[in-house]
Structures are given as structure tokens and as C-alpha cells.
N, CA, C and O atoms as a MOPAC input file, in Angstrom:
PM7 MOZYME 1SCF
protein

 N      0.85200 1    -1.17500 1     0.00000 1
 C      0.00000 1     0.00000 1     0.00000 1
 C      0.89200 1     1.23000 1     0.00000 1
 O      2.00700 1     1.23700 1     0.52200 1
 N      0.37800 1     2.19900 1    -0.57200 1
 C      1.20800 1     3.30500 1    -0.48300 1
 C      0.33700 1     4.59900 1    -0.48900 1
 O     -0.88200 1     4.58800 1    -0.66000 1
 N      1.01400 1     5.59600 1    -0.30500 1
 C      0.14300 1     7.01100 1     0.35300 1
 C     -0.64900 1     7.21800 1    -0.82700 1
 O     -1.80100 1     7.62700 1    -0.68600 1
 N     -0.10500 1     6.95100 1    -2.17400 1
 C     -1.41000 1     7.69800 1    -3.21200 1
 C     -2.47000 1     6.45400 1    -4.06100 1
 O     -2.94200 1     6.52300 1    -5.19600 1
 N     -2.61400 1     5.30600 1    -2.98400 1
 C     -3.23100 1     4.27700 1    -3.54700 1
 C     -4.53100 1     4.19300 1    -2.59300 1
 O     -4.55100 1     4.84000 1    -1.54600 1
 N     -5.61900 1     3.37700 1    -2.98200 1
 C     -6.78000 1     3.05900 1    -2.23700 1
 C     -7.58700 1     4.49700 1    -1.60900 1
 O     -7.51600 1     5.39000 1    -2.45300 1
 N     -8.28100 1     4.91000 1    -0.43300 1
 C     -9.68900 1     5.54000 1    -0.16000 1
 C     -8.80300 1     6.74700 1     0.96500 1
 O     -9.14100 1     7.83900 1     1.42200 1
 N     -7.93900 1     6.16700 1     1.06000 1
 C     -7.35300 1     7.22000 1     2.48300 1
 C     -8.35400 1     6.77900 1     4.03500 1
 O     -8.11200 1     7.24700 1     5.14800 1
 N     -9.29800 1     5.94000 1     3.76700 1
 C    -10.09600 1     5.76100 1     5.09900 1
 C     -8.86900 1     4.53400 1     5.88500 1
 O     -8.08700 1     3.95200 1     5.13400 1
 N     -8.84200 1     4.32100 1     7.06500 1
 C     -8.39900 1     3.67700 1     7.62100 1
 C     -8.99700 1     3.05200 1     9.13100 1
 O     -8.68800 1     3.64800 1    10.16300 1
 N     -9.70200 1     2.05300 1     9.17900 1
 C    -10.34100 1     1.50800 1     9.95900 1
 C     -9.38000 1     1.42100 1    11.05300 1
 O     -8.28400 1     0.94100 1    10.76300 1
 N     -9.66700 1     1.94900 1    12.75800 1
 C     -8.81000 1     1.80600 1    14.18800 1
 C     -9.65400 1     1.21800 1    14.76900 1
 O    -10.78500 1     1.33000 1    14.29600 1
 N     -9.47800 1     0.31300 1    16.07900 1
 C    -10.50000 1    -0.58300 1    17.03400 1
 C     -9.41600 1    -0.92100 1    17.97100 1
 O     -8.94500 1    -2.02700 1    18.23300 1
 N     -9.04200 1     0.49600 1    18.52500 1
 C     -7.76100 1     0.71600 1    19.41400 1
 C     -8.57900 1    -0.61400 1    21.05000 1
 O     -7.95300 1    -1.50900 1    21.61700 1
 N     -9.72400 1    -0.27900 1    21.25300 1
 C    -10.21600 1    -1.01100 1    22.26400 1
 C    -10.27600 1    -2.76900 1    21.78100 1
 O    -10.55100 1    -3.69700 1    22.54100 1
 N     -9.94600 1    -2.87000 1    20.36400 1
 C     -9.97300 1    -4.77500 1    20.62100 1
 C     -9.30800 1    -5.13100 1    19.67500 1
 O     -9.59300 1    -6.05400 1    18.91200 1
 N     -7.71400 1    -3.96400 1    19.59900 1
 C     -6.39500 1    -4.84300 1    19.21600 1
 C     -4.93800 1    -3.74700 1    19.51000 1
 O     -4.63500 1    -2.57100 1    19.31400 1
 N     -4.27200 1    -5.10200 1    20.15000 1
 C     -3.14600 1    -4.37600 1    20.93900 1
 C     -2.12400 1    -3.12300 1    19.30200 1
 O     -1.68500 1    -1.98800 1    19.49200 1
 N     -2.07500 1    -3.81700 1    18.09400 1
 C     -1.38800 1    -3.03200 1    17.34100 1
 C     -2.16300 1    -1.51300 1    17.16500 1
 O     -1.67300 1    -0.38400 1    17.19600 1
 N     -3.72000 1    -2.00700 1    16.94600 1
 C     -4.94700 1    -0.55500 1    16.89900 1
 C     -4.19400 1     0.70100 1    18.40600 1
 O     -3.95600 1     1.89500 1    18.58400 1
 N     -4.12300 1    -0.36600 1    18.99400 1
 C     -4.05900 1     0.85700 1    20.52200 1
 C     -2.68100 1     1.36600 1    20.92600 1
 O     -2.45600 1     2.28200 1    21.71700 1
 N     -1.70800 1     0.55600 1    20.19500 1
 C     -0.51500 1     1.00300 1    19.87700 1
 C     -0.21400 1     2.19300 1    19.44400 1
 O      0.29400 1     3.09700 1    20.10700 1
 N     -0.69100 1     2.22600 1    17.70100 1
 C     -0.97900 1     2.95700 1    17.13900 1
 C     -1.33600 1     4.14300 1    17.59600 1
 O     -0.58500 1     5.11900 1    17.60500 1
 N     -2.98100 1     4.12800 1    18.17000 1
 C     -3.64400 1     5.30600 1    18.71800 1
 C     -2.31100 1     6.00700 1    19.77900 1
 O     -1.61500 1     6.99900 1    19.56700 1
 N     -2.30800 1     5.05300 1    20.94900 1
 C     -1.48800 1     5.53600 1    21.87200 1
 C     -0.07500 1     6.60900 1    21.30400 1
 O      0.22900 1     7.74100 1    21.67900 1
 N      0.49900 1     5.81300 1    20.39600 1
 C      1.92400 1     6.63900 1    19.67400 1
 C      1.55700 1     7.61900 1    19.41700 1
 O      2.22300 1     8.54600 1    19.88000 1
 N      0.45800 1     7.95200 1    18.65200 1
 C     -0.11600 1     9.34300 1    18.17500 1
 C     -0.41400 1    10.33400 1    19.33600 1
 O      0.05400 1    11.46000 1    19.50900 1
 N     -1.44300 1     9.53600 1    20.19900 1
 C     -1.93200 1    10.43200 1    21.46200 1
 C     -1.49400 1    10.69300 1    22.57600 1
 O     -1.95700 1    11.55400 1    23.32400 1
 N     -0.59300 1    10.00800 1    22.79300 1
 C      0.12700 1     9.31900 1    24.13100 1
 C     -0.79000 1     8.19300 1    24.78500 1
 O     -1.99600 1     8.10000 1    24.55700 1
 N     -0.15100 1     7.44700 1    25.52800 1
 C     -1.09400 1     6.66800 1    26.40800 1
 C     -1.76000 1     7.23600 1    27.32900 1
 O     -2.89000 1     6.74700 1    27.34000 1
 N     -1.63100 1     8.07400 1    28.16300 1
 C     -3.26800 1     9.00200 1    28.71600 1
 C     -3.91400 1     9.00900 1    28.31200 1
 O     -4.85000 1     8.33900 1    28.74800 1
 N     -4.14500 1    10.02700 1    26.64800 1
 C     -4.95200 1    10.21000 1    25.86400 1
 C     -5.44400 1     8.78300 1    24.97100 1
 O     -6.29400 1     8.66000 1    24.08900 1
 N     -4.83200 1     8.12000 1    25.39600 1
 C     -5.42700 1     6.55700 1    24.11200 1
 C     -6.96500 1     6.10200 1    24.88500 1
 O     -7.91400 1     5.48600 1    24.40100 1
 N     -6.79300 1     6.62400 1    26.14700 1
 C     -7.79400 1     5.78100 1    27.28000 1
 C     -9.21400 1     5.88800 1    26.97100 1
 O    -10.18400 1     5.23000 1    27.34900 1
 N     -9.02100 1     7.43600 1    25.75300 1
 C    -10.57500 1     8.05500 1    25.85000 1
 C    -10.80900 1     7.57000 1    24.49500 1
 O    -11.82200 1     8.04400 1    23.98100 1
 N    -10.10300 1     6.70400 1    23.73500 1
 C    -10.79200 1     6.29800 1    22.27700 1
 C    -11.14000 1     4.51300 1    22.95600 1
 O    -11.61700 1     3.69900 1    22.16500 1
 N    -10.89300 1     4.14800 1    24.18800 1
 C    -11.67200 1     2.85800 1    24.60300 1
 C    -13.00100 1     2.49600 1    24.91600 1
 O    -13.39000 1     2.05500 1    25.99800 1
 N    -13.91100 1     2.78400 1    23.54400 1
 C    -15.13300 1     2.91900 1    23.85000 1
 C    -15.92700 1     1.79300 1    23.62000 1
 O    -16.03300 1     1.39200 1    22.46100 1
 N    -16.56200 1     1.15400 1    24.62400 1
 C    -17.21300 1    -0.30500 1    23.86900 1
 C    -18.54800 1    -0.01500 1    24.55000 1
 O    -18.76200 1    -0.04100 1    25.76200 1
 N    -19.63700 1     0.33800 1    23.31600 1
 C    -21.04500 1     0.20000 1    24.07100 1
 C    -21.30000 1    -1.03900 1    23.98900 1
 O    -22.52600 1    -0.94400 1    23.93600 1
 N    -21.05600 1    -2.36100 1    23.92700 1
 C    -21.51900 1    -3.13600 1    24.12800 1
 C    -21.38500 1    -4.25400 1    25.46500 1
 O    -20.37600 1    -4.05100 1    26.14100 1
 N    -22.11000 1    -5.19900 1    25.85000 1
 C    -22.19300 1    -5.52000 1    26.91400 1
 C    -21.46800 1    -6.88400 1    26.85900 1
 O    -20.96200 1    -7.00000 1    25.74300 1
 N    -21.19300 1    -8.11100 1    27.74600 1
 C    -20.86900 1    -9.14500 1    27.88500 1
 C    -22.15400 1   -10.16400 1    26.83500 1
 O    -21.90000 1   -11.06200 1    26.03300 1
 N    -23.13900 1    -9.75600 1    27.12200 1
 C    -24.28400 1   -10.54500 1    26.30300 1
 C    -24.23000 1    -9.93400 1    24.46500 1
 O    -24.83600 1   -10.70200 1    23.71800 1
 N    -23.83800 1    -9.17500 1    24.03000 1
 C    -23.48700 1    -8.80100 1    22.83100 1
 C    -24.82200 1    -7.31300 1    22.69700 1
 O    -24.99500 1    -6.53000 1    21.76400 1
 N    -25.33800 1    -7.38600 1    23.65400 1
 C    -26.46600 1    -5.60000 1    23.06200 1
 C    -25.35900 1    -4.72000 1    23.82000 1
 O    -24.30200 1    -4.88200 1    24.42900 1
 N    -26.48500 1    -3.38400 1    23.30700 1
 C    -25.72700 1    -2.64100 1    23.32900 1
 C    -26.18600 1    -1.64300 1    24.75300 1
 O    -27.23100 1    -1.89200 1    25.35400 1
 N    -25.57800 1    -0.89300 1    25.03700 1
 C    -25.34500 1    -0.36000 1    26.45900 1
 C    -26.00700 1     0.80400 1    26.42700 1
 O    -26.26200 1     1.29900 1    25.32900 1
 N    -26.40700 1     1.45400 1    27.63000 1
 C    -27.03400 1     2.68400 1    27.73100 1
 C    -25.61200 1     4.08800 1    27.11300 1
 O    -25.77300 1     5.25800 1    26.76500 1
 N    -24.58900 1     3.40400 1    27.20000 1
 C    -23.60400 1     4.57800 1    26.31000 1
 C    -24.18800 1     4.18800 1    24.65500 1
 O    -23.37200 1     4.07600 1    23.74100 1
 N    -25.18200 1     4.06800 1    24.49900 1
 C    -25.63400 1     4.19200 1    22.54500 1
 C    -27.34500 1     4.09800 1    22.59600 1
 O    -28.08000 1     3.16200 1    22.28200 1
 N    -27.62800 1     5.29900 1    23.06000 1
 C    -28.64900 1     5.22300 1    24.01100 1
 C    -30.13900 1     4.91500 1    23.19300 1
 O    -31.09500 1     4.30600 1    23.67600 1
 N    -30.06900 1     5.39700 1    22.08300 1
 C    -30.65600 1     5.14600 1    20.63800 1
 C    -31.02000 1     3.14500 1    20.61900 1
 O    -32.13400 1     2.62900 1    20.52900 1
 N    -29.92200 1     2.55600 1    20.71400 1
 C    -29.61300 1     0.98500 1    20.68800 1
 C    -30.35300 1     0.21100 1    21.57600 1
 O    -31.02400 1    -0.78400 1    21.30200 1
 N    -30.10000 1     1.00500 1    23.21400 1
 C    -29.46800 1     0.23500 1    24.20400 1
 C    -30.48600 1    -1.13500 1    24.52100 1
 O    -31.65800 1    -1.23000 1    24.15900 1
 N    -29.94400 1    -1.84600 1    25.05700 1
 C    -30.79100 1    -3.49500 1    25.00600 1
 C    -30.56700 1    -4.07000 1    24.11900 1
 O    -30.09800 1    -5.18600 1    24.34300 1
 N    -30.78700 1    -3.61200 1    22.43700 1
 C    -30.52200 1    -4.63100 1    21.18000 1
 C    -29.37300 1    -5.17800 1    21.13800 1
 O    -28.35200 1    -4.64500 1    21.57200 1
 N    -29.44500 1    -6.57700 1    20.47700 1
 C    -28.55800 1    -7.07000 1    20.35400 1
 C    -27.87100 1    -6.25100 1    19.24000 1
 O    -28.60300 1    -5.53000 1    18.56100 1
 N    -26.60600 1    -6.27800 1    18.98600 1
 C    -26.17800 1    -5.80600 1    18.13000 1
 C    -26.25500 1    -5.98600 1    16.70500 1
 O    -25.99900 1    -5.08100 1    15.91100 1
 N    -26.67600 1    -7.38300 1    16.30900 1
 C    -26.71400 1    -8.23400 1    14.61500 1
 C    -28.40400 1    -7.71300 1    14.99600 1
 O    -28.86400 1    -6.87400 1    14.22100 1
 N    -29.25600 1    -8.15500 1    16.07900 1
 C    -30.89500 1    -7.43600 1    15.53800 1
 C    -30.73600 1    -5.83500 1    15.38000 1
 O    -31.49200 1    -5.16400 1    14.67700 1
 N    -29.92200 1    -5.43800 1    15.94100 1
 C    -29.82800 1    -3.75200 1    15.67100 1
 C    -29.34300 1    -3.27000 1    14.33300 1
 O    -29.49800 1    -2.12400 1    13.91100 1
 N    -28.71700 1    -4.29200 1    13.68500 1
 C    -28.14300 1    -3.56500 1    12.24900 1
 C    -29.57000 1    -2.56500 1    11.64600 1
 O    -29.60600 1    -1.33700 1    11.56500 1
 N    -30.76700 1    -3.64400 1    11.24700 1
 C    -31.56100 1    -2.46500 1    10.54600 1
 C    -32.05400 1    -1.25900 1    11.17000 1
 O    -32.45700 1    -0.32600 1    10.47500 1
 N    -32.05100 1    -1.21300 1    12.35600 1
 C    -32.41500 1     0.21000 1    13.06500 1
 C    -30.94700 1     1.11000 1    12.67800 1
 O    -31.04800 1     2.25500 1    12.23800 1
 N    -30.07400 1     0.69000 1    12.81700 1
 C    -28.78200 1     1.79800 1    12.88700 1
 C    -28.59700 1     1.88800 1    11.43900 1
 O    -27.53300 1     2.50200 1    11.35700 1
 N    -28.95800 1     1.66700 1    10.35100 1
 C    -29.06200 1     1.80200 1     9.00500 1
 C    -30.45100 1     2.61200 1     8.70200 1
 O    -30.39300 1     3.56300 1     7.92200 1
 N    -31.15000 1     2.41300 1     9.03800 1
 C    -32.24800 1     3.10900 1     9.16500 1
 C    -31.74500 1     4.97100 1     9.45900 1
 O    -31.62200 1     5.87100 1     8.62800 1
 N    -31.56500 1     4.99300 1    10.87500 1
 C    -31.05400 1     6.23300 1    11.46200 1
 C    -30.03800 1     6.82400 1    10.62000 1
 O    -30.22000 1     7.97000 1    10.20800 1
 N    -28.42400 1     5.84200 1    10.14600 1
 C    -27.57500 1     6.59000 1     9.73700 1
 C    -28.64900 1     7.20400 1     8.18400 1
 O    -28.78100 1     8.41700 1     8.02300 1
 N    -29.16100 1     6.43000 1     7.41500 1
 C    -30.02600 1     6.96200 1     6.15600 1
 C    -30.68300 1     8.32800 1     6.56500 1
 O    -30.61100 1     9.27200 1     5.77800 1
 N    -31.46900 1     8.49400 1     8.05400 1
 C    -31.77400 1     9.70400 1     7.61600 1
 C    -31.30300 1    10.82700 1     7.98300 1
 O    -31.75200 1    11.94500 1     7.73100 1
 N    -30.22200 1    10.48800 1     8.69500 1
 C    -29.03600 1    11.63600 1     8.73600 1
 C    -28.50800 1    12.15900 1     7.68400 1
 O    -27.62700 1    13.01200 1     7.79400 1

């Protein structure tokens, strides 16, 4: 890959992989990495009162509601 190839988007999931939080951290420092550890979801797989829109759904029954919402944004 190189800088003038592909979308420029770059997918991070600093909270569920040590290279992601690496990453983040190098950029932010590790203080600052703490506040991109965001997981609304729960041990049972829904989602948490931090996605308050969601919260209770499982996450795979929630796809068409959160497609729904992002559409009419």
C-alpha cells in the first residue's frame, strides 16, 4: 500500500487490538489513548445505555435500526 493508492479511510478498534491501541497511543500518548476505549456493548453482545438510541438490542438485531437512522441523517 502506499500514500497515493486506495480511499485514504483507515479503519482503528484501538479497544480490541493491541497493534490498533498502539498505534492510537503513539499518536496520542497513552493518557490520551484511554478516551478512544469505547465499547457500548455488553458481555451478552447488546448494546449499552452509552448508545442510548440501541441500548438493550442485540447488536446483529440492531443492524436495521442503525441503518435506518444513519439513512436519515
Amino acid at each position: 500500500m502506499t500514500t497515493d493508492s486506495g480511499t485514504g479511510i483507515v479503519h482503528e478498534a484501538p479497544a480490541f487490538g493491541a497493534d490498533d491501541y498502539e498505534l492510537i497511543a503513539g499518536v496520542l500518548g497513552k493518557d490520551n489513548a484511554q478516551a478512544w476505549l469505547f465499547d457500548p456493548v455488553n458481555e451478552h453482545g447488546e448494546f449499552t445505555t452509552d448508545a442510548p438510541d440501541f441500548a438493550g438490542q442485540n447488536v446483529i438485531e440492531a443492524n436495521s435500526s442503525i441503518i435506518k437512522e444513519l439513512k436519515s441523517r
